[in-house]
C-alpha positions as CSV (number, residue, x, y, z in Angstrom):
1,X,18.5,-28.6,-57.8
2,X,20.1,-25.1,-58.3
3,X,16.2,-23.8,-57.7
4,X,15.9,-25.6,-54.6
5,X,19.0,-23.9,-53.3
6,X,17.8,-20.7,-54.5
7,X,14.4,-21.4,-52.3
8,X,16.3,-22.3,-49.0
9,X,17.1,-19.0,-47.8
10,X,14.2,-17.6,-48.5
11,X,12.9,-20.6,-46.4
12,X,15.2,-20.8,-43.3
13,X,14.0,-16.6,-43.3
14,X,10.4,-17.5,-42.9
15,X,10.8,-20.1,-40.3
16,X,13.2,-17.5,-38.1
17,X,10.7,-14.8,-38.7
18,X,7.8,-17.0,-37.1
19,X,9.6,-18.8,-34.6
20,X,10.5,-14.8,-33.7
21,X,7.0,-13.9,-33.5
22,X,5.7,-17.2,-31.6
23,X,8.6,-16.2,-28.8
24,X,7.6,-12.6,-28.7
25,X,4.0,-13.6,-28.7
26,X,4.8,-15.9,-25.5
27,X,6.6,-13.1,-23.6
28,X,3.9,-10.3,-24.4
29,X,0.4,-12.2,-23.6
30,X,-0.9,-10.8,-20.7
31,X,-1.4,-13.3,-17.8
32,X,-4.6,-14.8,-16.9
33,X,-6.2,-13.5,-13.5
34,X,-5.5,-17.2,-12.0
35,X,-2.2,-17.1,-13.1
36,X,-1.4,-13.7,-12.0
37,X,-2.5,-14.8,-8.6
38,X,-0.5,-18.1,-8.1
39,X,2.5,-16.1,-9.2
40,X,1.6,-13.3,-6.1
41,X,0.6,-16.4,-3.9
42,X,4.0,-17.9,-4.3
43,X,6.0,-15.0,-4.2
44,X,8.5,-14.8,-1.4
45,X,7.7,-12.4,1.4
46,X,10.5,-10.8,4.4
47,X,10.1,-13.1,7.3
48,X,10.0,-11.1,10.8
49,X,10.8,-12.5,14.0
50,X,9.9,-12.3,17.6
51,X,6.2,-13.6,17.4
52,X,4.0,-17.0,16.5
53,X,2.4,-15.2,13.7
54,X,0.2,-12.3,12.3
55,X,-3.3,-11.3,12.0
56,X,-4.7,-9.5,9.1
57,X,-7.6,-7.0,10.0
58,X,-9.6,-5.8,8.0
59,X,-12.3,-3.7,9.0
60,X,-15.8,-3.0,7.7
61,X,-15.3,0.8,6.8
62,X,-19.0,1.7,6.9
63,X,-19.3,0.6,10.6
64,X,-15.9,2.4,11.5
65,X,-17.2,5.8,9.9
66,X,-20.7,5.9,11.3
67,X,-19.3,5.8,14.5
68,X,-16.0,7.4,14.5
69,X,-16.2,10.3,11.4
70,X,-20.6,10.1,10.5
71,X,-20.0,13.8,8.5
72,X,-17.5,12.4,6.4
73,X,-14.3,14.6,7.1
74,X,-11.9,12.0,6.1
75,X,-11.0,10.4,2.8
76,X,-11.9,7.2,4.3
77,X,-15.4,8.3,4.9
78,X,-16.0,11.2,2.8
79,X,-19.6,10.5,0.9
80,X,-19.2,8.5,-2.3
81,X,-15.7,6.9,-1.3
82,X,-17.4,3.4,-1.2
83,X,-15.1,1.5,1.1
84,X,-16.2,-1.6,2.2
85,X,-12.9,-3.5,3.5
86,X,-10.1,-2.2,4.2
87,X,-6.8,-2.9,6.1
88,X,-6.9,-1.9,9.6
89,X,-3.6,-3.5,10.0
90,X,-1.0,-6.9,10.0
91,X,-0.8,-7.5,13.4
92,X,2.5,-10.2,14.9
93,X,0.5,-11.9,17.4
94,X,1.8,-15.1,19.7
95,X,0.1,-17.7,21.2
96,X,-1.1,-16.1,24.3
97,X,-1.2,-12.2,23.7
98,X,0.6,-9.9,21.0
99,X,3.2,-7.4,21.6
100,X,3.5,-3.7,20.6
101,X,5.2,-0.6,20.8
102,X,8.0,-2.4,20.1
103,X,11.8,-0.7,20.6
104,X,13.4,-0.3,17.2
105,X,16.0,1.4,15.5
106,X,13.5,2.4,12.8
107,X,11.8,5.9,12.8
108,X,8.5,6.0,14.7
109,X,7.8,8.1,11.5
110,X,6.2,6.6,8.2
111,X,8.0,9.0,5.4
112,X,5.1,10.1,3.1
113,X,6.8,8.7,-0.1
114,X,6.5,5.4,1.3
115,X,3.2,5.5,3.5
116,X,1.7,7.1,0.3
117,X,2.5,4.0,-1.3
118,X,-0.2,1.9,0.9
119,X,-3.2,4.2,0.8
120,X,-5.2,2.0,-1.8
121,X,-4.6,-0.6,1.8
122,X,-5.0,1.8,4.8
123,X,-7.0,5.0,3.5
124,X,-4.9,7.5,6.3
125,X,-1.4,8.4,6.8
126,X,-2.7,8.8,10.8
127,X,-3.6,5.2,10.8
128,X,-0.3,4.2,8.7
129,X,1.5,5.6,11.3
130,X,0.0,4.4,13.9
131,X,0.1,0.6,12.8
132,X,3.7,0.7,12.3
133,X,4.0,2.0,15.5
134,X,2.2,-0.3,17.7
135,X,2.5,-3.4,15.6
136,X,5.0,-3.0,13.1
137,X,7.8,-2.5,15.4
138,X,7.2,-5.7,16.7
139,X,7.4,-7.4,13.3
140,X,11.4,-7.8,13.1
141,X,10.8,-6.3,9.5
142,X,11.7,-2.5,8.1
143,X,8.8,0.1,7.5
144,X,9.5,-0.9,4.3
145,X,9.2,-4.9,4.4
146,X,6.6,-4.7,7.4
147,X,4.2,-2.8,4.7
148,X,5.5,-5.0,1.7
149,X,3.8,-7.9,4.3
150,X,0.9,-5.9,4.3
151,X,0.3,-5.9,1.4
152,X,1.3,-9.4,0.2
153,X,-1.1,-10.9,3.0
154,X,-4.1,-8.2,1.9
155,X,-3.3,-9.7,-1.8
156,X,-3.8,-13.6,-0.3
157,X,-7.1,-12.8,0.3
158,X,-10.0,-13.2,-2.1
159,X,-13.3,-11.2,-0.7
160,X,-16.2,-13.1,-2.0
161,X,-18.7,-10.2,-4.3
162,X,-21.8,-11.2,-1.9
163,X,-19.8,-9.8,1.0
164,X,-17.6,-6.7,-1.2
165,X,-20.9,-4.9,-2.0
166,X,-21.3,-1.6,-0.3
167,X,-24.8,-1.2,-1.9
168,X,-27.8,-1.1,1.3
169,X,-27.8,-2.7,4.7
170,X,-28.2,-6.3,5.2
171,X,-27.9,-8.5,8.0
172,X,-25.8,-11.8,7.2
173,X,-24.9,-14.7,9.6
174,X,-21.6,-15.1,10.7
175,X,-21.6,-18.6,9.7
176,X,-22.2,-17.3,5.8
177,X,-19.5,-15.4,6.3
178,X,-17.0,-17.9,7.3
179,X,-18.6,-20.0,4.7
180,X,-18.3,-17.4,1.9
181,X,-14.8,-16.9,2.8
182,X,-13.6,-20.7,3.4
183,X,-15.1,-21.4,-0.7
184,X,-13.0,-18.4,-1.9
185,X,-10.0,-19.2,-0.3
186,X,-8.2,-22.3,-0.4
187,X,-6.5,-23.8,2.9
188,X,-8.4,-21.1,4.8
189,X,-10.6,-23.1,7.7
190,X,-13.0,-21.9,10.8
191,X,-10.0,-21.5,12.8
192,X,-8.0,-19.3,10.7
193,X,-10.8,-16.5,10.8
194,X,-12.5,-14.9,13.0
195,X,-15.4,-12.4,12.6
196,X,-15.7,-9.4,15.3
197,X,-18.8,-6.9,15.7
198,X,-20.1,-4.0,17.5
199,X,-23.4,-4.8,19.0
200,X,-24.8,-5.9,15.7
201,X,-22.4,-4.2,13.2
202,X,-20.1,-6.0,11.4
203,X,-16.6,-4.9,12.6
204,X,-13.3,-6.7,11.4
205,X,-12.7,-10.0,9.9
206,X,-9.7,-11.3,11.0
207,X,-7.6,-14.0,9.4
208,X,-4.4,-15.6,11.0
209,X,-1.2,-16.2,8.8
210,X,2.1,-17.8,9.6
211,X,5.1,-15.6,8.9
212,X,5.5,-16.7,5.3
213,X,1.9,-15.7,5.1
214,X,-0.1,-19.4,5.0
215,X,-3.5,-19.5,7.3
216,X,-3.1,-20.5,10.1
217,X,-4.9,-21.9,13.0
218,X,-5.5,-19.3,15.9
219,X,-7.6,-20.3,18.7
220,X,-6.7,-17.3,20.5
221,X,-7.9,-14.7,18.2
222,X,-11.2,-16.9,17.1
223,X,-11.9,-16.6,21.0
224,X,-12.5,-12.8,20.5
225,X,-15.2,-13.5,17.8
226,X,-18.1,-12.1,18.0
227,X,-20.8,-14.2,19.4
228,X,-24.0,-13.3,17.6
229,X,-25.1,-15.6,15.0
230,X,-25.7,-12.8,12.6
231,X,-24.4,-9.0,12.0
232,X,-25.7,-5.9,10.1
233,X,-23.3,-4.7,7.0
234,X,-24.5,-1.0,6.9
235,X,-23.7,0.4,3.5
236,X,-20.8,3.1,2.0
237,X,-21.6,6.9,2.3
């Protein structure tokens, strides 16, 4: 008896010690990919006010340079950058036409320690500046929540591999697109996107969100699509 009393202590010690280590284990282990994202997914986001809902444009940043900046002058387009998509902005859109230029208390000016912040999203302090001022002032939200939205709704969205490469030009139907997009990204449907082009260059996908950042169905916007039944993706400087 007087041994087993001796061994309890020594007992109770190694139980605490791994019960410590199962807990610390638990806290430390990194989060699975899938896990990480339903955590993002269901995060809360600022809800504006004083539109239906937003769009989330993303444009094809090959297209964009070889027409607007073919030397390569900017970081966006500067020769190995390899952007494929990128945000061209979160647009509050209603049912029949969007607002912008919104008055505001805010500062037309995006401070640099914040737009800075975002550049990973929109590769240009010009363009920064200029979403805010055309679209986020209509959003309800502070520079600082509007791009937080950004952000969040940029994070939503799962770009299938087949349609992220940069590498070569190909021409893909618009269709695959949608199709691609639909089997990445649950609750997403046909009307909820809508793929624009220039001639037969891939412009902007746009995808429709309600203001707690769920697809949504946008007739409006999917009327502006383009209407080619296939587009080129040139490829990165």
């Amino acid at each position: 008896m007087t041994a087993v009393k001796r061994l309890l202590p020594a007992l109770v010690a190694v139980l605490t010690i791994a019960a410590c280590s199962d807990d610390s284990a638990e806290r430390t282990a990194p989060h699975s990919g899938t896990g990480a994202t339903k955590t993002a997914a269901a995060a809360p986001v600022p809800v504006g006010k004083g539109f239906d809902f937003y769009v989330l444009s993303l444009s094809w940043s090959p297209t964009w340079c070889g027409n607007n900046d073919p030397s390569g002058k900017s970081d966006q387009c500067e020769t190995g950058s390899r952007r494929g998509f990128i945000v061209h902005g979160l647009w509050p859109q209603n049912e029949k036409g969007y607002p912008e230029y919104c008055p505001t208390r805010q500062s037309d000016r995006v401070p640099e320690a914040l737009g800075r912040q975002y550049l990973d999203l929109i590769p240009s302090m010009g363009l920064i500046g200029h979403q805010w001022r055309k679209h986020g002032t209509c959003s309800g939200l502070s520079q600082a929540d509007y791009f937080a939205v950004a952000r969040a709704a940029r994070e939503r969205v799962t770009i299938p591999p087949e349609l992220a490469s940069t590498e070569g030009s190909r021409d893909v139907p618009v269709s695959t697109i949608e199709a691609a997009l639909i089997a990445k990204n649950p609750g997403m449907t046909p009307e909820t996107i809508a793929v624009t082009c220039e001639a037969r260059l891939l412009e902007e996908i746009r995808i429709c969100f309600d203001k707690t950042l769920k697809f949504t169905a946008c007739p409006g916007v999917d009327r502006q699509a383009c209407r080619r039944d296939a587009v080129s993706l040139p490829p990165a400087p």
